[in-house]
N, C-alpha and C positions, 0 to 999 in steps of 0.2 A: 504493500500500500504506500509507503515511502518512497518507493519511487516512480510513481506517477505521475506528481507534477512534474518530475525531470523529462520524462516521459512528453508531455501536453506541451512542455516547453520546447523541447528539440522540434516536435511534428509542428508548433507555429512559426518556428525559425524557418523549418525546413521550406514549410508556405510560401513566407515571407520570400525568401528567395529564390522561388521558384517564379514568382509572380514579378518579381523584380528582373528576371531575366527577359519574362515572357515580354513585361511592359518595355523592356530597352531593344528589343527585338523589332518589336510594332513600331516603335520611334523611328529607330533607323533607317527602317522600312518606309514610313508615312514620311522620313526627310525626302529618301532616296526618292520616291513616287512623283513630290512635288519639285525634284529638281533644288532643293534647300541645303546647302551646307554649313555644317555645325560654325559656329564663329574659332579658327585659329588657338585659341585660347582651351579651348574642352578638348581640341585635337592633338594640340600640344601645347599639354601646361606648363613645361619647363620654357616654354617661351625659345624653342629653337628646334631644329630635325636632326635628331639621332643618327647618322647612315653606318652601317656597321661592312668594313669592307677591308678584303685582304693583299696587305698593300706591299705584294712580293712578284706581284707578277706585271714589268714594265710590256707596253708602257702603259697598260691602263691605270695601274697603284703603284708605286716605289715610295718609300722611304726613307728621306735622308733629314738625319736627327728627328728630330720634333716635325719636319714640314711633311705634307701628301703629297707629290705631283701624281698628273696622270691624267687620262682619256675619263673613267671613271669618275676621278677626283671634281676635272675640270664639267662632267654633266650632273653629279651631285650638286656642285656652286650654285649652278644654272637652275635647278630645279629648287632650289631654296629659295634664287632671289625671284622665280617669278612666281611662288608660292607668298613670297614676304618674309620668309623668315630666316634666320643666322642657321648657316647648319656645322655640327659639330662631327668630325670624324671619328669614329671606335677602331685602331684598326688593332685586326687577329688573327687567329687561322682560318684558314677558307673550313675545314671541319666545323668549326662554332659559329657561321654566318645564321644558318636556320636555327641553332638553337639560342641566339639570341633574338631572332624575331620572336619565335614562341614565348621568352621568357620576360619579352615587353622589354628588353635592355634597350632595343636599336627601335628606330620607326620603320626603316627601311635597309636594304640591301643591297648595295650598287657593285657589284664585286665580278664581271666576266660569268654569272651565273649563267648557264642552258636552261631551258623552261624543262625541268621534270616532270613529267604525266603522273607519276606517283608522289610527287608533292601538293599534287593541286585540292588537299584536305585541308594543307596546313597553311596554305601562301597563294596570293594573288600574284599573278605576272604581272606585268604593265606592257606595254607594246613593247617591242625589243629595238634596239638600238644600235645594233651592230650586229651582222651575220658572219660568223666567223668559221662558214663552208668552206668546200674546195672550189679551187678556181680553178681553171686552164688560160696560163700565160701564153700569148702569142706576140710576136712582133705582126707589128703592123703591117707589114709587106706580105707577108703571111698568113693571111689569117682565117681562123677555122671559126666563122663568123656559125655556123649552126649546130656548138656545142657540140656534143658526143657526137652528134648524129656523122658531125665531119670530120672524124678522127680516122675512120677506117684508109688505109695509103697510108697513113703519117708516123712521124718516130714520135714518142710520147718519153717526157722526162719522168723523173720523177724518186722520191725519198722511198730505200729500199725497208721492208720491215715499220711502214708508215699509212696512216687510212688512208692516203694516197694509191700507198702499194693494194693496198684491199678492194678501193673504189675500182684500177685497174684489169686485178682479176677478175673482177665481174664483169668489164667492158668485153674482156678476152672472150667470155661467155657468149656475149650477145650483139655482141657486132659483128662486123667482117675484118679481116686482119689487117692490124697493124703492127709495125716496131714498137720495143718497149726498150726505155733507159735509165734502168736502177741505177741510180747515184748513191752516196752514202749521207749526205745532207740534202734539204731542199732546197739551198741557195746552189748547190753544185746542179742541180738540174736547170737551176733559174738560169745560171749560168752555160748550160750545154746551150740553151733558146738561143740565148744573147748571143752566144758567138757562132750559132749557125751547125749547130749539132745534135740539134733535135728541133720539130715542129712547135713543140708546145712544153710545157710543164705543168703536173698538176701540184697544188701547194696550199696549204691553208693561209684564208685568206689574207692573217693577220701578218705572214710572211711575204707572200708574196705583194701585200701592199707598203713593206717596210723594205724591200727590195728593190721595188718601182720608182719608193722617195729617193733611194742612194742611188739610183741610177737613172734619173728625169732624163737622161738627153737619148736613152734609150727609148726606140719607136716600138711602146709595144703597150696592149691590151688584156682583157680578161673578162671572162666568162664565169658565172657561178655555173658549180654542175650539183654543189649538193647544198646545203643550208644546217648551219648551225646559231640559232640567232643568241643574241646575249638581251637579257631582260632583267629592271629592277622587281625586286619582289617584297611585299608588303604582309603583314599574318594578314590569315584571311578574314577574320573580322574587321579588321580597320578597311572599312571598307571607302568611309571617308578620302583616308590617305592615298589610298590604293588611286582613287578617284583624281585627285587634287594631282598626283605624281604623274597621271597616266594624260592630263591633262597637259601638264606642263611639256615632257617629253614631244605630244601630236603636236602643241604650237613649236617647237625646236624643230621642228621636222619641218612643217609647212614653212615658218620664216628664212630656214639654211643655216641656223645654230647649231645644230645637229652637225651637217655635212660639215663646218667650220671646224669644229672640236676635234670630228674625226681626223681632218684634215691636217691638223697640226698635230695630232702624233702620228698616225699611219701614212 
């Protein structure tokens, strides 16, 4: 009989917060519906945006002493200042990126993440902002203007023991024959292109666009053949956030902030 009221107590807490989830749910929902969002302040009360990002992999994070540079770095700035607010970097291992979204440390994620299909319980994407696929390099006198389909004739470069080398055997599958040119690095196939020792190279794309910058007076081009996009990612309730990020990114893309950022590191 004593413990009953602990009893009666727990089961009106339990209510209490059950009703309290239910009623922030319907909020959310009745903002999302009318197009409303929450005022800056409820979204983030520390008055600045969290980005939690791993800042070892140039050139989108590097760091040296205390500063961030980078690709990453430099469209986090961006996404704060047309959001309004000061954003603060977290940087850690790329291992504790999600679980500091889940545990509320970070607001966001800006870290060369791949959109995961088995994350999509815990994390919202945002549009992506860099596809960091393979490509096929051609010089421009050259050129295999209709992707795979115009490989077949041609010598194909390319990094042995690399998803390059993998994308390749499956070409071998289902095309009609071509030359193959396992090199031992990707820039050594970039290189076979350039001096006229292979038709093409294939190369991820973040290589083959930091290849292109050290070598502008080179006449050559690039095709995506497969896609791997890089996306900021948000827990999935903050849907707000999610919102406001995802916002900021489409207008960076429509005005050419986007292709600028990229631009001066790749």
């Amino acid at each position: 009989m004593v413990a009953r009221p602990g009893r009666r107590l727990m089961l009106r807490l339990l209510i209490t917060l059950t009703l309290t989830a239910v009623v922030a749910g319907v909020s959310w929902r009745w903002l999302l519906r009318h197009g409303i969002t929450p005022p800056l302040s409820d979204l983030f009360p520390a008055g600045e945006i969290v980005i939690g990002v791993d800042a070892s992999y140039p050139p989108f994070a590097v760091a040296i002493g205390d500063d961030l540079f980078g690709l990453d770095i430099d469209i986090g700035r961006e996404i704060g200042r047309r959001i309004g607010l000061p954003v603060r970097f977290v940087n850690m291992g790329y291992d504790g990126l999600y679980d500091s979204l889940r545990a509320g440390q970070t607001d966001m994620t800006i870290s060369t993440l791949l959109m995961d299909g088995f994350r999509l319980g815990d994390v919202r994407y945002t549009r992506f902002y860099f596809d960091s696929g393979l490509i096929l390099v051609y010089d421009k006198t050259n050129p295999i203007d209709s992707g795979i389909e115009g490989i077949p004739g041609h010598a194909i470069a390319y990094e042995f023991g690399s998803s390059a080398d993998s994308e390749v055997r499956l070409w071998s599958r289902r095309l009609s024959p071509f030359d193959t040119r396992p090199y031992e690095l990707p820039t050594h196939a970039l290189d076979a292109v350039r001096f006229g020792e292979a038709d093409a190279a294939l190369v991820d794309a973040i290589t083959g666009r930091l290849y292109l910058r050290d070598h502008a007076d080179w006449g050559a081009d690039y095709t995506y053949v497969t896609h791997a996009p890089f996306a900021a990612a948000v827990r999935i309730d903050r849907v707000f956030v999610w919102k406001l990020a995802n916002r900021a990114l489409q207008a960076m893309v429509e005005d050419g902030t986007l292709d600028a950022i990229i631009a001066r590191w790749l």
